[in-house]
C-alpha positions as CSV (number, residue, x, y, z in Angstrom):
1,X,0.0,0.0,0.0
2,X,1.3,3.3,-0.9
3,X,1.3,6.4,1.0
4,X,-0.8,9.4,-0.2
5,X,0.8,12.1,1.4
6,X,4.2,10.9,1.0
7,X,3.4,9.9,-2.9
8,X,1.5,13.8,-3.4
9,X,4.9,15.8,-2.1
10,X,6.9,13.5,-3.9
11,X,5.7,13.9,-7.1
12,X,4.9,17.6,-6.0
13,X,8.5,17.9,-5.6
14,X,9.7,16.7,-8.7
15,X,7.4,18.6,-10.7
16,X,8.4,21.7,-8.8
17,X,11.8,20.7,-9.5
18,X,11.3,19.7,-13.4
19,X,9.7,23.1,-13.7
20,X,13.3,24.8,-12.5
21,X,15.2,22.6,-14.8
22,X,12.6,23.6,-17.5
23,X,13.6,27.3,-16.9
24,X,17.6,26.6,-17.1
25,X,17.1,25.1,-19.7
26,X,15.3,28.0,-21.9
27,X,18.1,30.4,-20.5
28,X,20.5,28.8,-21.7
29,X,19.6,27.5,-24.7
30,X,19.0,30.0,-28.0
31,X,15.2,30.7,-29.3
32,X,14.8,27.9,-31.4
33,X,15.3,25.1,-28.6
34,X,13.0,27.1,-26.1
35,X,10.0,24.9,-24.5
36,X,8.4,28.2,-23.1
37,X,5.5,28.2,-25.8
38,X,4.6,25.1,-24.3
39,X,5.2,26.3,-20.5
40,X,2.6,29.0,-21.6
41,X,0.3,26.2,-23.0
42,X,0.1,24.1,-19.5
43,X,0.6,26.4,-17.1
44,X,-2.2,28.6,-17.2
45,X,-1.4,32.2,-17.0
46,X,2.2,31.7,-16.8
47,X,4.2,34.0,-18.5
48,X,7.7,33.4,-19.8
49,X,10.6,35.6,-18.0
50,X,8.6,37.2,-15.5
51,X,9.2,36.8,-11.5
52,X,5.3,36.2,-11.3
53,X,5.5,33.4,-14.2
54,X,7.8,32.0,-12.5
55,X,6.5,31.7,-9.3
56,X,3.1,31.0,-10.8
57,X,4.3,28.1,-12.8
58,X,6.2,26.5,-10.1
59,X,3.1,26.7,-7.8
60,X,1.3,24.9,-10.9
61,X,3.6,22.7,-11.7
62,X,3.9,21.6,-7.7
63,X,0.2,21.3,-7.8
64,X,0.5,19.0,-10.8
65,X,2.4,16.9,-9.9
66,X,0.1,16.5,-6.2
67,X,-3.0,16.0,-8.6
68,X,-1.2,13.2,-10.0
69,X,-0.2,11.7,-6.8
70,X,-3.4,12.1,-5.2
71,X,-5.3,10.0,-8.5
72,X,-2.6,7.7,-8.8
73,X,-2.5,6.1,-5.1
74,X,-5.9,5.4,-4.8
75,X,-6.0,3.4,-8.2
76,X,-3.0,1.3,-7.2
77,X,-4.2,0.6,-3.7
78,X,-7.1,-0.4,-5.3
79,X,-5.2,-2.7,-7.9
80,X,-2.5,-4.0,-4.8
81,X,-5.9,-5.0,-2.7
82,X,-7.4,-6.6,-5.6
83,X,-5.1,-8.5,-7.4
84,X,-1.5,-7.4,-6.0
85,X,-1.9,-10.6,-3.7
86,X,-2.7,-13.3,-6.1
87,X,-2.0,-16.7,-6.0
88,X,-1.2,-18.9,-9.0
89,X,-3.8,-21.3,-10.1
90,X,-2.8,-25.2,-8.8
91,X,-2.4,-26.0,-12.5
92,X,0.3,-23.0,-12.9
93,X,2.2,-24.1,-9.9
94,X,5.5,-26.2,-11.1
95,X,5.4,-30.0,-9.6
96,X,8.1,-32.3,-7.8
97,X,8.5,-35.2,-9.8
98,X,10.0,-37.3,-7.3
């Protein structure tokens, strides 16, 4: 069983994280390998070199990646609990042929 809270930072985290790499990544790279067009797609009202974009986008992209941590445990919990615990079928299990 996974942990919702500890699943929801996590991914929180590295989303907040990827978002900062993101950003590096269009500073330092020229205009034609920029991703920012689709920063400004996601990220709704972010806006590309602009403390408030910035800070907006990392607060979306932390809240992203908690969405996806707080749909994603539940499902697999569910799956784990229904079939995570499975036995084989008698006919699947290999015999001793002593």
């Amino acid at each position: 069983m996974l942990n919702i809270k500890l699943v929801s930072w996590s991914l929180g985290l590295w989303s907040a994280v990827t978002f900062i790499v993101c950003v590096i990544y269009g500073l330092v790279t020229p205009q034609a390998l920029h991703m920012h067009e689709l920063l400004e797609q996601v990220l709704p009202a972010f806006k590309w070199l602009t403390w408030w974009g910035f800070l907006l986008g990392l607060v979306e992209s932390f809240l992203y990646g908690v969405y996806a941590g707080l749909v994603y445990v539940p499902i697999y919990n569910f799956l784990q609990r229904r079939w995570g615990n499975a036995r084989p079928c008698p006919e699947e299990t290999p015999k001793d042929d002593d």
